[in-house]
C-alpha positions as CSV (number, residue, x, y, z in Angstrom):
1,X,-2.0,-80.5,-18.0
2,X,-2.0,-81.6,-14.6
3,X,1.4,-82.1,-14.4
4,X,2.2,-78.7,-14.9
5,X,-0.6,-77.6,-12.4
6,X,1.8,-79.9,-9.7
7,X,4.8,-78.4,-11.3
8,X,3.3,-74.7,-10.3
9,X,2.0,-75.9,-7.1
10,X,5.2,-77.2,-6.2
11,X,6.8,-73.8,-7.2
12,X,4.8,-71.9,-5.3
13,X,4.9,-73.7,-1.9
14,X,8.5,-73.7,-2.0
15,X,8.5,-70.1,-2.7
16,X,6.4,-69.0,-0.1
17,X,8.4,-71.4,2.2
18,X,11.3,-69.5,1.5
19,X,10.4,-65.9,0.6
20,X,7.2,-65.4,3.3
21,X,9.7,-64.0,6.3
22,X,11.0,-61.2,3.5
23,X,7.7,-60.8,2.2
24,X,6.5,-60.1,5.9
25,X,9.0,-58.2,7.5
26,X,10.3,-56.0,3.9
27,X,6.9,-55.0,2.3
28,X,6.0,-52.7,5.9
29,X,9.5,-51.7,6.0
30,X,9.8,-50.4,1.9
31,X,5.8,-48.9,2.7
32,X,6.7,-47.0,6.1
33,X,10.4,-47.2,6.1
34,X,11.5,-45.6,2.0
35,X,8.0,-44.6,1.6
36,X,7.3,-46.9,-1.4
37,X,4.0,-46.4,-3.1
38,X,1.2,-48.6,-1.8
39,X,1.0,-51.7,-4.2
40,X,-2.3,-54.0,-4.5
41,X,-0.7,-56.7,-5.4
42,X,2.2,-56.9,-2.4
43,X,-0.3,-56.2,-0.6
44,X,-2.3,-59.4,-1.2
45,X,0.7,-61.7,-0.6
46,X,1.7,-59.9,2.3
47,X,-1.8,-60.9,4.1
48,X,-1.5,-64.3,2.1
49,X,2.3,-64.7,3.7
50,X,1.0,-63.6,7.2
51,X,-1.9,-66.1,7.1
52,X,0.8,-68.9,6.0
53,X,3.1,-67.5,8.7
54,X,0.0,-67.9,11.4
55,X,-0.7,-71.5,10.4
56,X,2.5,-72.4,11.2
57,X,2.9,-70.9,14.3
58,X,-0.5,-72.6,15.0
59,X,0.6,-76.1,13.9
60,X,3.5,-75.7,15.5
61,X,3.5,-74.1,18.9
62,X,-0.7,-75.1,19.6
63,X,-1.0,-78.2,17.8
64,X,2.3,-79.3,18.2
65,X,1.5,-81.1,14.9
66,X,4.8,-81.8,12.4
67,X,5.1,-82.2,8.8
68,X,6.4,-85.4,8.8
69,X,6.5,-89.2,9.5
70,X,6.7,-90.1,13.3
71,X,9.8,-92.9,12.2
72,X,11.3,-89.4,10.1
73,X,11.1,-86.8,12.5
74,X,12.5,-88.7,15.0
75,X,15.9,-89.5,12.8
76,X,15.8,-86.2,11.7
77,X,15.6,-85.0,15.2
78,X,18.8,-86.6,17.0
């Protein structure tokens, strides 16, 4: 059981890795833009995406914090 709970886990944060830009910048666009109907759901991962897309931002431009090792950023880096 808990390995499936790190399988989904694992799922989801590389899905909102990748899909949180779309998510962010196509939900207002398909709502305002092709006047889709207003959805509950999208609308939850859109704030969920945003918040995501704040922390980073945060961690990244304020904190200047990294994800990784100092001895792997700085091969990754040259």
């Amino acid at each position: 059981m808990v390995h499936i709970l790190k399988e989904i886990y694992g799922a989801g944060i590389l899905f909102f890795y990748y899909i949180k830009y779309f998510i962010l910048i196509g939900w207002p666009t398909l709502l305002y833009g092709l006047d889709y109907k207003p959805n509950m759901i999208m609308d939850i991962l859109w704030v969920y995406c945003l918040a995501l897309m704040t922390k980073d931002i945060i961690f990244k431009f304020i904190l200047k914090k990294s994800y990784c090792d100092g001895d792997s950023c700085s091969k990754c880096n040259k």
